[in-house]
ZAMARGU-4260 file (C-alpha; in steps of 0.2 Angstrom, whole numbers, plus 5000, padded with zeros to 4 digits):
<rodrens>
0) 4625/5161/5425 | 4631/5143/5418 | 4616/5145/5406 | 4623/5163/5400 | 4638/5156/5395
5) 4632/5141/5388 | 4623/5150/5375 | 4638/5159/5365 | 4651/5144/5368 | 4637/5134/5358
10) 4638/5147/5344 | 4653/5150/5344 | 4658/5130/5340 | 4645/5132/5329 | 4652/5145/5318
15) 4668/5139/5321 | 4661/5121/5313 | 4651/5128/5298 | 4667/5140/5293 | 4677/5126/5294
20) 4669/5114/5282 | 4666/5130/5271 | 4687/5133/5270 | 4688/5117/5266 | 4677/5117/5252
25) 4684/5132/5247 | 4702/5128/5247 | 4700/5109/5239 | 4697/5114/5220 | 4710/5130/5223
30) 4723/5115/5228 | 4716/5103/5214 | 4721/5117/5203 | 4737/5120/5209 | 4740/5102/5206
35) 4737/5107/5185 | 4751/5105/5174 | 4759/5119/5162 | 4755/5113/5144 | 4761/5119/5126
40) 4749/5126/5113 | 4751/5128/5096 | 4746/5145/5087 | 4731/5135/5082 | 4726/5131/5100
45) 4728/5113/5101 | 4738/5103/5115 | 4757/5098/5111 | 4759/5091/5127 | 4764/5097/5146
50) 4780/5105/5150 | 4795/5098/5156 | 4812/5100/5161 | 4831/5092/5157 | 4844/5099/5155
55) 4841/5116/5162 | 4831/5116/5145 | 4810/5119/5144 | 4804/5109/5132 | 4791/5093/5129
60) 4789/5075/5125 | 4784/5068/5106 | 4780/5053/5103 | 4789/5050/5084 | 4787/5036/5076
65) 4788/5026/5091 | 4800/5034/5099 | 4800/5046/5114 | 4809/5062/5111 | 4811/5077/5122
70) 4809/5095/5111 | 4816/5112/5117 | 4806/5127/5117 | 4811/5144/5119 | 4804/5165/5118
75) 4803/5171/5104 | 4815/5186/5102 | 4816/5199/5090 | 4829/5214/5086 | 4828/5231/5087
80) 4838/5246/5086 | 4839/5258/5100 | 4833/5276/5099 | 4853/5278/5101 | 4857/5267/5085
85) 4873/5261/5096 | 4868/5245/5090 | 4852/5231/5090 | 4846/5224/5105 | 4836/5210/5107
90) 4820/5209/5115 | 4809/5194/5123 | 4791/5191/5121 | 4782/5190/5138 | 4772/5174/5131
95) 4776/5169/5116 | 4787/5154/5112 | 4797/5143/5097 | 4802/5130/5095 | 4822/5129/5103
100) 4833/5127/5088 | 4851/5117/5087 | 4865/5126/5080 | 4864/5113/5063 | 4865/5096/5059
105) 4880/5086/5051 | 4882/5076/5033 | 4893/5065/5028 | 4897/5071/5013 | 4898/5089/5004
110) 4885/5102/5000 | 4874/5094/5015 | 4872/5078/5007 | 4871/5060/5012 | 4870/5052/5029
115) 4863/5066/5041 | 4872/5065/5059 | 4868/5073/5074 | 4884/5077/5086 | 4883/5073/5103
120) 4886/5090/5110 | 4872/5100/5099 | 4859/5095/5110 | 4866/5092/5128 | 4849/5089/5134
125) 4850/5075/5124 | 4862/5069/5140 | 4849/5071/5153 | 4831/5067/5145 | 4826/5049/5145
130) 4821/5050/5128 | 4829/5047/5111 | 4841/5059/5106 | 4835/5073/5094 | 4837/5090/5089
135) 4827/5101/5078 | 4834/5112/5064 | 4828/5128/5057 | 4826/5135/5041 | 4820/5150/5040
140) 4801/5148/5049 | 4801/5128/5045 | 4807/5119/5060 | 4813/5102/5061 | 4815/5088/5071
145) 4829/5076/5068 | 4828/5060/5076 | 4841/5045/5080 | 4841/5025/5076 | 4839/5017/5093
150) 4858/5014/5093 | 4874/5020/5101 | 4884/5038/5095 | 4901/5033/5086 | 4915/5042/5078
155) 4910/5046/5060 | 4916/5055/5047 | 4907/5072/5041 | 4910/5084/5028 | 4897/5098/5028
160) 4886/5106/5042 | 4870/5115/5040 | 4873/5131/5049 | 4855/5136/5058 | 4863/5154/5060
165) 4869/5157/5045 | 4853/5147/5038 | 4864/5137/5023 | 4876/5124/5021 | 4897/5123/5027
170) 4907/5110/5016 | 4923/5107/5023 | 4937/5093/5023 | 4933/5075/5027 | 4933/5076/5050
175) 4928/5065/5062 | 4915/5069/5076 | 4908/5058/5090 | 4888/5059/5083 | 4874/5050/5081
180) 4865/5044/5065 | 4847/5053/5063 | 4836/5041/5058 | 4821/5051/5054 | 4811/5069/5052
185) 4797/5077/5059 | 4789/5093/5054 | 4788/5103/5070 | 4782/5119/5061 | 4769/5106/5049
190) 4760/5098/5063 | 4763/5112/5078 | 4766/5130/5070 | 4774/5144/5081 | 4769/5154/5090
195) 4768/5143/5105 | 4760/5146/5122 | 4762/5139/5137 | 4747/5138/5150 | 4738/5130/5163
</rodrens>
């Protein structure tokens, strides 16, 4: 009787044993996988750099001219009218992505000319990345990035705005904004052209 019961408590470990081993196996590269990060592409297909986060924003890290800086990204969006013509509506790609653009960049004197500042409240990210502040500017399908001297934000005087919605210069009187002096540019659009993807 002991011998009857022997046989199928034997098998049974052994199964037990060899399905065992055989999950683990199974489920190691699933969790290596897991452990990927989400990159950025270009349209062209090659690597921008992995995802990350500040700011509630999406975006990645650049290295530019030695300094780190921390680049928003966003869908790309496109308007339509309704079957109703009430009005357009916008509508967001799925998958594809741009580069996330400020709403304009300072100067400090008219017609968007001299010293170019960027204001402290264009790109809040700015606030929580560990990066150099930057922000990138777009002019019709050319995108880019402006990028601080390693110094402080002061209280400059600025007399015209390059307007990213309206896609042309503001002059105005001589006010004073707490900003930061862009140091220099980077072609976003030149070395990564939209659209972007993002993927394992």
């Amino acid at each position: 009787m002991r011998q009857s019961l022997l046989g199928p408590l034997l098998l049974t470990v052994a199964i037990a044993s060899y399905g065992g081993s055989n999950a683990t196996s199974r489920t190691g590269p699933r969790e290596s996988n897991d452990d990927r990060a989400l990159t950025l592409y270009d349209s062209r297909g090659a690597r921008v750099g992995q995802i990350a986060s500040y700011g509630f924003v999406d975006g990645v890290v650049l290295a530019i001219n030695g300094a780190r800086v921390f680049v928003p990204v966003e869908r790309v969006q496109t308007s339509a009218v309704p079957d109703d013509f009430s009005g357009l509506s916008v509508q967001y790609s799925a998958s594809q992505l741009v580069w996330g653009s400020a709403s304009g960049l300072y100067f400090a004197e008219s017609n968007c000319a001299g010293a170019r500042y960027i204001s402290v409240y264009d790109g809040l990210y700015n606030f929580y990345a560990p990066t150099r502040p930057s922000i990138a500017v777009r002019s019709g399908s050319i995108v880019t990035l402006y990028v601080t001297s390693d110094g402080a934000s002061a209280s400059v005087s600025v007399a015209s705005f390059f307007s990213t919605l309206f896609n042309r210069c503001e002059s105005f009187q001589p006010q004073s904004i707490d900003a930061w002096k862009s140091e220099s540019t980077f072609d976003l659009t030149g070395h990564h052209p939209e659209p972007l993807d993002a993927h394992f």
